[in-house]
C-alpha positions in Angstrom: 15.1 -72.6 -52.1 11.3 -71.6 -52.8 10.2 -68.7 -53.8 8.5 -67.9 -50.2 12.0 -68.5 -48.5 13.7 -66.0 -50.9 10.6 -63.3 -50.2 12.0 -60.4 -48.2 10.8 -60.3 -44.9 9.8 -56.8 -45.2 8.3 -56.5 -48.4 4.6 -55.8 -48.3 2.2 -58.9 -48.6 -0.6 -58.4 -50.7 -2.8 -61.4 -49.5 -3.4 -62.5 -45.8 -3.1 -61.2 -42.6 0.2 -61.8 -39.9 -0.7 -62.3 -36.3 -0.7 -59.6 -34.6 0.0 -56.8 -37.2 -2.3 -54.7 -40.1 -3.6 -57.2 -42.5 -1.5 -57.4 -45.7 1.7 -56.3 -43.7 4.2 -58.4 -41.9 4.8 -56.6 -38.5 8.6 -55.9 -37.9 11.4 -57.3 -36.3 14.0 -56.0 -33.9 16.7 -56.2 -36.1 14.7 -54.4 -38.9 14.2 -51.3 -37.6 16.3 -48.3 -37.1 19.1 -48.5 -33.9 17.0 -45.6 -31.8 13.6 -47.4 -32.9 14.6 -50.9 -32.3 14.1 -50.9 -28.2 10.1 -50.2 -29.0 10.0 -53.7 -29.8 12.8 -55.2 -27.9 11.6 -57.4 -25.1 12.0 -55.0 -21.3 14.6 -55.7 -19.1 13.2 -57.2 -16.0 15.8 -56.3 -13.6 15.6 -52.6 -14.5 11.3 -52.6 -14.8 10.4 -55.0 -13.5 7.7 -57.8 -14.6 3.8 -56.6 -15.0 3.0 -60.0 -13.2 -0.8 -61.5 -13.0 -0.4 -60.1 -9.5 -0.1 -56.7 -10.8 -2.9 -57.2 -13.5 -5.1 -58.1 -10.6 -4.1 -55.1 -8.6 -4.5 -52.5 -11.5 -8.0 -54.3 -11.8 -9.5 -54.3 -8.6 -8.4 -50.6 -8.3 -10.0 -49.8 -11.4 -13.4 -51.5 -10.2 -12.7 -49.9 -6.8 -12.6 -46.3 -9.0 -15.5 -47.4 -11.1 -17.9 -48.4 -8.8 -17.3 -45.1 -6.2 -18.0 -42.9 -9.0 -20.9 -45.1 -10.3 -22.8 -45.3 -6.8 -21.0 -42.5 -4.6 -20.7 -39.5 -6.7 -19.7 -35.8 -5.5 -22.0 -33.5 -5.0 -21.5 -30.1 -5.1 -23.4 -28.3 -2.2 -23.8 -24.7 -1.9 -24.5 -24.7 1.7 -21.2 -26.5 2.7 -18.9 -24.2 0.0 -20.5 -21.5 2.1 -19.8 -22.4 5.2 -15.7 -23.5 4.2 -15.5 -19.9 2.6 -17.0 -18.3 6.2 -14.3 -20.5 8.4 -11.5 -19.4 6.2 -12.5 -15.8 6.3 -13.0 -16.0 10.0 -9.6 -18.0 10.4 -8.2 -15.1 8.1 -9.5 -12.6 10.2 -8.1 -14.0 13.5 -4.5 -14.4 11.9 -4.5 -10.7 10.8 -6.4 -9.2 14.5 -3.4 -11.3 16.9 -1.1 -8.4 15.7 -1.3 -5.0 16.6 1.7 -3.8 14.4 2.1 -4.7 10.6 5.6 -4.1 8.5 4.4 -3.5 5.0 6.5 -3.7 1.9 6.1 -1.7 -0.8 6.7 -1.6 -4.8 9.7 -0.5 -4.6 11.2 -2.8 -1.8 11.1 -0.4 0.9 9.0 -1.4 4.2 7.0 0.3 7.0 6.0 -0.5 10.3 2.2 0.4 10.5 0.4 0.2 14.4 -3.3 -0.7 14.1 -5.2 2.8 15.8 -8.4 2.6 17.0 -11.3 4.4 15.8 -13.4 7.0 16.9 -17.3 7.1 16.9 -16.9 9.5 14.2 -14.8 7.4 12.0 -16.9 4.0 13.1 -19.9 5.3 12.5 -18.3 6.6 8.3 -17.0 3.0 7.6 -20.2 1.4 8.8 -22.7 3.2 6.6 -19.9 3.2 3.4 -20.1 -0.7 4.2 -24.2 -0.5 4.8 -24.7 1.2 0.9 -21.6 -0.7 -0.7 -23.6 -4.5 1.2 -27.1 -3.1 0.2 -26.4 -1.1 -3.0 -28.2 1.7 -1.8 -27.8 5.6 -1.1 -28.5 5.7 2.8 -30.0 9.6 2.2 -32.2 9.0 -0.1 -32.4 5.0 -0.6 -31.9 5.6 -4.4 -30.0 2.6 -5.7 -26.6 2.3 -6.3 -24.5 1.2 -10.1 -22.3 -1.1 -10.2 -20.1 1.9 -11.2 -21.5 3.8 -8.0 -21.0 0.7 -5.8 -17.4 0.2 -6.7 -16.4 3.8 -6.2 -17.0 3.9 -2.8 -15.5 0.7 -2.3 -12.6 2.0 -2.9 -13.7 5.1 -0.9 -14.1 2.5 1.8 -10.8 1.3 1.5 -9.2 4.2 1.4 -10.9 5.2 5.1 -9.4 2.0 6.3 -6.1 2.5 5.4 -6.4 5.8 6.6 -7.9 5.5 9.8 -6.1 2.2 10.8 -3.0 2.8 9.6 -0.2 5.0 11.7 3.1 5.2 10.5 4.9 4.3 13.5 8.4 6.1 12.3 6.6 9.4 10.9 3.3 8.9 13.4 1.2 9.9 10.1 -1.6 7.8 9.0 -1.4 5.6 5.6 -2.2 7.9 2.7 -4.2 6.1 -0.5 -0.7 7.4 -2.4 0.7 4.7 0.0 -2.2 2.1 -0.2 -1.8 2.1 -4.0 1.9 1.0 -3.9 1.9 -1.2 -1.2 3.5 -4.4 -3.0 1.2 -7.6 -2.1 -2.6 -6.5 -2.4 -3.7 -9.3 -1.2 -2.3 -8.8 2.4 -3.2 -5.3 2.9 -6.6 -5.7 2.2 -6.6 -8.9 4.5 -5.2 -6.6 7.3 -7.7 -3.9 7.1 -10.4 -6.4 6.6 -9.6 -8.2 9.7 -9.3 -4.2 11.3 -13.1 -3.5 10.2 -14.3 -6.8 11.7 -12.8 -6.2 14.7 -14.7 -2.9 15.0 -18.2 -4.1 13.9 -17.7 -7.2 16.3 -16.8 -4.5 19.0 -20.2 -2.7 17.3 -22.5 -5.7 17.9 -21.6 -6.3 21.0 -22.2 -2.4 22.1 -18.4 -1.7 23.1 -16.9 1.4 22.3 
Protein backbone atom coordinates (compact mmCIF):
# COMPACT_ATOMS: atom_id res chain seq x y z
CA UNK A 1 0.00 0.00 0.00
CA UNK A 2 1.58 3.58 -0.72
CA UNK A 3 2.21 5.90 1.50
CA UNK A 4 -0.76 8.27 0.20
CA UNK A 5 -3.29 5.35 0.74
CA UNK A 6 -2.08 4.79 4.37
CA UNK A 7 -2.26 8.98 5.05
CA UNK A 8 -5.15 9.64 7.41
CA UNK A 9 -7.95 11.20 5.84
CA UNK A 10 -8.06 13.85 8.40
CA UNK A 11 -4.67 14.74 8.97
CA UNK A 12 -3.72 18.19 7.82
CA UNK A 13 -2.17 18.60 4.28
CA UNK A 14 0.58 20.85 4.08
CA UNK A 15 0.70 21.30 0.19
CA UNK A 16 -2.40 21.75 -2.16
CA UNK A 17 -5.68 22.70 -1.97
CA UNK A 18 -9.05 20.11 -1.84
CA UNK A 19 -12.09 21.12 -3.91
CA UNK A 20 -14.22 22.78 -2.15
CA UNK A 21 -12.51 23.28 1.30
CA UNK A 22 -9.59 25.80 2.91
CA UNK A 23 -6.43 25.21 1.02
CA UNK A 24 -4.03 22.89 2.89
CA UNK A 25 -7.03 21.12 4.61
CA UNK A 26 -9.14 18.22 3.44
CA UNK A 27 -12.83 19.12 4.08
CA UNK A 28 -14.71 16.43 6.25
CA UNK A 29 -16.68 13.60 5.83
CA UNK A 30 -19.97 12.48 7.37
CA UNK A 31 -18.69 9.84 9.09
CA UNK A 32 -15.81 12.00 10.59
CA UNK A 33 -17.51 14.18 12.45
CA UNK A 34 -19.26 14.11 15.81
CA UNK A 35 -22.98 12.21 15.88
CA UNK A 36 -24.86 15.79 16.57
CA UNK A 37 -22.57 17.51 13.95
CA UNK A 38 -22.64 14.88 11.30
CA UNK A 39 -26.32 15.95 9.71
CA UNK A 40 -24.53 19.53 8.72
CA UNK A 41 -23.10 17.74 6.06
CA UNK A 42 -25.33 14.91 5.49
CA UNK A 43 -27.19 15.16 2.23
CA UNK A 44 -31.29 16.66 3.14
CA UNK A 45 -34.07 14.50 3.04
CA UNK A 46 -36.19 15.34 0.19
CA UNK A 47 -39.36 13.99 1.31
CA UNK A 48 -39.23 16.03 4.53
CA UNK A 49 -37.63 19.51 2.69
CA UNK A 50 -38.14 19.30 -0.17
CA UNK A 51 -35.76 19.89 -3.33
CA UNK A 52 -34.43 23.71 -4.00
CA UNK A 53 -35.15 22.87 -7.70
CA UNK A 54 -33.96 25.29 -10.81
CA UNK A 55 -37.61 26.23 -10.57
CA UNK A 56 -37.09 27.58 -7.27
CA UNK A 57 -33.69 29.20 -8.00
CA UNK A 58 -35.50 31.03 -10.77
CA UNK A 59 -38.30 32.10 -8.42
CA UNK A 60 -36.04 33.29 -5.55
CA UNK A 61 -34.29 35.31 -8.53
CA UNK A 62 -36.84 37.07 -10.22
CA UNK A 63 -38.19 38.06 -6.80
CA UNK A 64 -34.93 39.37 -5.86
CA UNK A 65 -34.72 41.49 -9.20
CA UNK A 66 -38.42 42.31 -8.69
CA UNK A 67 -37.16 43.78 -4.89
CA UNK A 68 -34.06 45.30 -6.52
CA UNK A 69 -35.36 47.08 -9.17
CA UNK A 70 -38.60 48.77 -6.96
CA UNK A 71 -36.16 50.06 -4.61
CA UNK A 72 -33.71 51.14 -7.32
CA UNK A 73 -36.27 53.21 -9.48
CA UNK A 74 -39.51 53.52 -7.08
CA UNK A 75 -38.21 54.50 -3.71
CA UNK A 76 -40.42 55.77 -0.59
CA UNK A 77 -40.62 58.93 0.09
CA UNK A 78 -41.37 60.33 3.20
CA UNK A 79 -43.86 63.31 2.84
CA UNK A 80 -44.73 65.59 5.54
CA UNK A 81 -47.86 66.75 4.07
CA UNK A 82 -49.40 63.20 3.80
CA UNK A 83 -48.09 62.09 7.57
CA UNK A 84 -50.09 65.10 8.43
CA UNK A 85 -53.00 64.51 6.98
CA UNK A 86 -53.04 60.40 8.22
CA UNK A 87 -52.39 61.83 11.81
CA UNK A 88 -55.56 64.53 11.35
CA UNK A 89 -58.00 61.49 10.01
CA UNK A 90 -57.00 59.30 12.94
CA UNK A 91 -57.55 62.10 15.42
CA UNK A 92 -60.84 62.96 13.80
CA UNK A 93 -61.77 59.15 13.54
CA UNK A 94 -60.63 59.10 17.37
CA UNK A 95 -62.71 61.88 18.19
CA UNK A 96 -65.97 60.46 16.58
CA UNK A 97 -65.43 56.99 18.40
CA UNK A 98 -65.15 58.77 21.78
CA UNK A 99 -68.30 61.68 20.99
CA UNK A 100 -71.04 58.49 19.90
CA UNK A 101 -71.23 57.89 23.66
CA UNK A 102 -72.65 59.97 26.18
CA UNK A 103 -71.75 57.72 29.17
CA UNK A 104 -68.15 56.38 29.84
CA UNK A 105 -67.39 53.36 32.64
CA UNK A 106 -63.90 54.17 33.75
CA UNK A 107 -61.59 51.77 35.53
CA UNK A 108 -59.38 52.76 37.88
CA UNK A 109 -55.82 51.68 39.59
CA UNK A 110 -57.13 49.81 41.78
CA UNK A 111 -59.76 47.75 39.64
CA UNK A 112 -62.69 49.52 40.65
CA UNK A 113 -64.96 51.31 37.79
CA UNK A 114 -67.29 54.34 37.43
CA UNK A 115 -69.94 55.20 35.22
CA UNK A 116 -69.17 58.91 34.22
CA UNK A 117 -72.16 60.95 31.95
CA UNK A 118 -70.64 63.56 29.57
CA UNK A 119 -72.35 67.20 31.00
CA UNK A 120 -72.45 69.97 28.98
CA UNK A 121 -70.78 73.10 29.60
CA UNK A 122 -71.73 76.45 30.36
CA UNK A 123 -70.60 79.78 28.70
CA UNK A 124 -68.64 80.26 31.71
CA UNK A 125 -66.86 77.08 31.73
CA UNK A 126 -66.50 77.16 27.59
CA UNK A 127 -65.33 80.32 27.50
CA UNK A 128 -62.19 78.95 30.65
CA UNK A 129 -61.19 75.86 28.49
CA UNK A 130 -60.95 77.95 25.34
CA UNK A 131 -58.60 80.62 26.36
CA UNK A 132 -56.36 77.79 28.71
CA UNK A 133 -56.37 75.96 25.08
CA UNK A 134 -55.72 79.66 23.18
CA UNK A 135 -52.21 80.38 25.67
CA UNK A 136 -51.29 76.54 26.00
CA UNK A 137 -51.73 76.51 21.33
CA UNK A 138 -50.04 80.01 21.20
CA UNK A 139 -47.61 79.90 24.24
CA UNK A 140 -48.81 83.09 25.40
CA UNK A 141 -50.29 84.89 28.56
CA UNK A 142 -53.74 86.17 27.08
CA UNK A 143 -53.54 89.38 29.81
CA UNK A 144 -50.63 90.58 29.05
CA UNK A 145 -49.28 88.56 25.81
CA UNK A 146 -46.06 87.82 27.75
CA UNK A 147 -44.74 84.44 26.54
CA UNK A 148 -45.15 81.39 28.02
CA UNK A 149 -42.05 78.49 29.31
CA UNK A 150 -42.16 75.41 28.48
CA UNK A 151 -42.48 74.99 32.31
CA UNK A 152 -45.48 77.61 32.17
CA UNK A 153 -47.02 75.96 29.12
CA UNK A 154 -47.12 72.52 30.67
CA UNK A 155 -48.67 73.58 33.89
CA UNK A 156 -51.63 74.77 32.60
CA UNK A 157 -51.88 71.93 30.52
CA UNK A 158 -52.47 70.05 33.12
CA UNK A 159 -54.65 72.91 34.53
CA UNK A 160 -56.52 72.34 31.27
CA UNK A 161 -57.04 68.87 31.94
CA UNK A 162 -57.95 68.97 35.08
CA UNK A 163 -61.10 71.50 33.89
CA UNK A 164 -62.00 68.82 31.53
CA UNK A 165 -62.32 66.21 33.79
CA UNK A 166 -63.96 68.33 36.03
CA UNK A 167 -66.42 69.92 33.97
CA UNK A 168 -67.22 66.81 31.76
CA UNK A 169 -67.23 64.35 34.04
CA UNK A 170 -70.46 63.53 36.42
CA UNK A 171 -70.39 60.71 38.58
CA UNK A 172 -73.53 59.19 37.67
CA UNK A 173 -73.82 57.05 41.12
CA UNK A 174 -72.61 60.03 43.50
CA UNK A 175 -73.88 62.95 40.76
CA UNK A 176 -70.35 64.66 41.70
CA UNK A 177 -68.05 65.70 39.10
CA UNK A 178 -64.49 63.84 38.45
CA UNK A 179 -62.04 65.31 40.88
CA UNK A 180 -58.11 65.49 39.55
CA UNK A 181 -57.58 62.93 42.82
CA UNK A 182 -59.74 60.75 40.49
CA UNK A 183 -58.20 61.82 37.04
CA UNK A 184 -54.72 60.85 38.52
CA UNK A 185 -55.75 57.23 39.18
CA UNK A 186 -57.82 56.46 36.52
CA UNK A 187 -55.95 53.18 35.15
CA UNK A 188 -55.45 53.56 31.17
CA UNK A 189 -54.29 57.26 30.43
CA UNK A 190 -54.46 56.96 27.23
CA UNK A 191 -58.37 56.62 27.17
CA UNK A 192 -59.25 59.28 29.49
CA UNK A 193 -57.51 61.75 27.77
CA UNK A 194 -59.01 60.52 24.41
CA UNK A 195 -62.46 60.97 26.02
CA UNK A 196 -62.09 64.45 27.21
CA UNK A 197 -60.36 65.28 24.01
CA UNK A 198 -63.07 64.20 21.93
CA UNK A 199 -65.50 66.25 24.86
CA UNK A 200 -63.50 69.66 24.05
CA UNK A 201 -63.88 69.15 20.29
CA UNK A 202 -67.22 68.73 20.50
CA UNK A 203 -67.59 72.06 22.25
CA UNK A 204 -65.29 74.14 20.02
CA UNK A 205 -67.06 72.53 16.90
CA UNK A 206 -70.41 73.62 18.70
CA UNK A 207 -68.09 77.15 19.18
CA UNK A 208 -67.37 77.55 15.48
CA UNK A 209 -70.45 77.04 14.34
CA UNK A 210 -72.00 79.64 16.93
CA UNK A 211 -74.29 77.00 18.91
CA UNK A 212 -74.57 77.28 22.39
Amino acid sequence: MSDEENKDPKAFQLKGATTGGIPGVKPPRPEDLPPEERFQLEPSNPELYGEFTDDDRQIARQTMERVTSFSSTDPQIFDEENALDWFQKKTVEGFRYWAQYTQYKIKFDDGSKTTYERQPLTKYQSDELLDLSAEIQGMREMDSDKVLSVTEVRKRQKALDKLKAAYYMKNVKTGKMMTPEELSHVADSTIIDSILEACFAITVAKWAEGKK
